[in-house]
N, C-alpha and C positions, 0 to 999 in steps of 0.2 A: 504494500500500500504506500503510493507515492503522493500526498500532501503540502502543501506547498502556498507560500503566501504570495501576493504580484498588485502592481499596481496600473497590471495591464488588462482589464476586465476581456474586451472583446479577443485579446490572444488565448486567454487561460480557455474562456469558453469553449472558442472553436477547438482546444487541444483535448478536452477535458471529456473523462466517459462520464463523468456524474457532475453533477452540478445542484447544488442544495442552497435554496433562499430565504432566508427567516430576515425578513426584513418589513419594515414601516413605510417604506415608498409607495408614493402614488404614481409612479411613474416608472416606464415596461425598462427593467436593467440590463434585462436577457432576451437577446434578439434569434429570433428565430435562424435566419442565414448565417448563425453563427453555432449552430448547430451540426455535427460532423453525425453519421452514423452512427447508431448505437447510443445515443449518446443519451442518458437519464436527466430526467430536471426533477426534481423534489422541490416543490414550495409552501412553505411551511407559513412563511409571513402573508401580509395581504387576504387579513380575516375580515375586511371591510369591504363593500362594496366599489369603494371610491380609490381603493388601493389596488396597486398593480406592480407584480416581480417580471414578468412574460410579456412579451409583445403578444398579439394577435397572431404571427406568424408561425410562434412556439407552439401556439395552440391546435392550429392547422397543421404542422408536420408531426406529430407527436400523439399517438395512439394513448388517450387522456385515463385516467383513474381519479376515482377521487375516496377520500375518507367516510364520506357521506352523499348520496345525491340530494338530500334536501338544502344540505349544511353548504355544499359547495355549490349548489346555482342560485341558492340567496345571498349568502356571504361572501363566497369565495372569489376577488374583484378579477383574479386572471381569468376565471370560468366565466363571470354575470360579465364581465365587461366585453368578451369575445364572443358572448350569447348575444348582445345589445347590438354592437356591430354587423353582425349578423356571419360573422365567420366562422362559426363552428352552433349546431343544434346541440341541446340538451340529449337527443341521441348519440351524440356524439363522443359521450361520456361514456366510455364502453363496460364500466367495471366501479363499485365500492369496495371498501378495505373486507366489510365481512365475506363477499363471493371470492375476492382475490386467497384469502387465510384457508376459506373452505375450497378452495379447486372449485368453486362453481364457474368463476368467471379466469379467462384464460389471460396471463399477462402478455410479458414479451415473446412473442410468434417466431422472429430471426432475430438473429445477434446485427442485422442493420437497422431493425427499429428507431425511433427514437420514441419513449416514452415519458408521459409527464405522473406527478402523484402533484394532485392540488389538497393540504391539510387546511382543514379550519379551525383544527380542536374538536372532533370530537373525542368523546370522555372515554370510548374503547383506548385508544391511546395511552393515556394517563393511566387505565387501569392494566392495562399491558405491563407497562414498565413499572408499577407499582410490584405488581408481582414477579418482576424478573430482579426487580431488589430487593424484596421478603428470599426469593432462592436463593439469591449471593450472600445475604446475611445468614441464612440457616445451616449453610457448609462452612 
């Protein structure tokens, strides 16, 4: 696992297989054309409607998931605000976290995908890692 800080946003991107945003911006940081194959987007920030980590573009090449389908076409501003646009349907959300966990819903198909995971917070989450640190404390 190779890690690494830059103050070159658009180079790390296009280099990068994963790319994760926990961020407060209202405006898109990660541009879709800057996306190489395979390449994952995890966005964790922009639990507001009026917030945005993704361009419109990310949203369009990138086989979507989300945490929730309620939580992320009200909340989630990379999902509502590419739904608004009109560049990607709410069909277009192919998978939530519980069918992804249970094998109901199928993720990445090839290894040239690019796929996105849009989080709003929901509480599956928190209760997740709640109990994967009740297991590390009990060994």
């Amino acid at each position: 696992f190779n890690a690494k800080g830059t103050d070159d946003l658009e180079a790390a991107c296009k280099t990068a297989d994963l790319i994760s945003c926990a961020t407060l911006s209202t405006e898109p940081l990660v541009r879709g054309d800057w996306l190489r194959e395979g390449t994952h987007v995890d966005l964790v920030g922009a639990f507001k409607p009026t917030m945005r980590e993704t361009d419109d573009a990310v949203m369009v090449k990138c086989r979507i998931f989300v945490d929730s389908f309620e939580g992320a076409s009200a909340e989630g501003g990379d999902v509502v605000q590419a739904i608004n646009s009109g560049a990607i349907t709410k069909s277009d959300i192919l998978g939530d976290l519980f069918g992804l966990t249970r094998g109901e819903v199928k993720g990445r198909e090839t290894d040239g995908e690019c796929t996105v995971f849009k989080s709003v917070g929901h509480s599956l989450e928190d209760f997740v890692a709640a109990v994967a640190v009740v297991k590390a404390v009990e060994k």
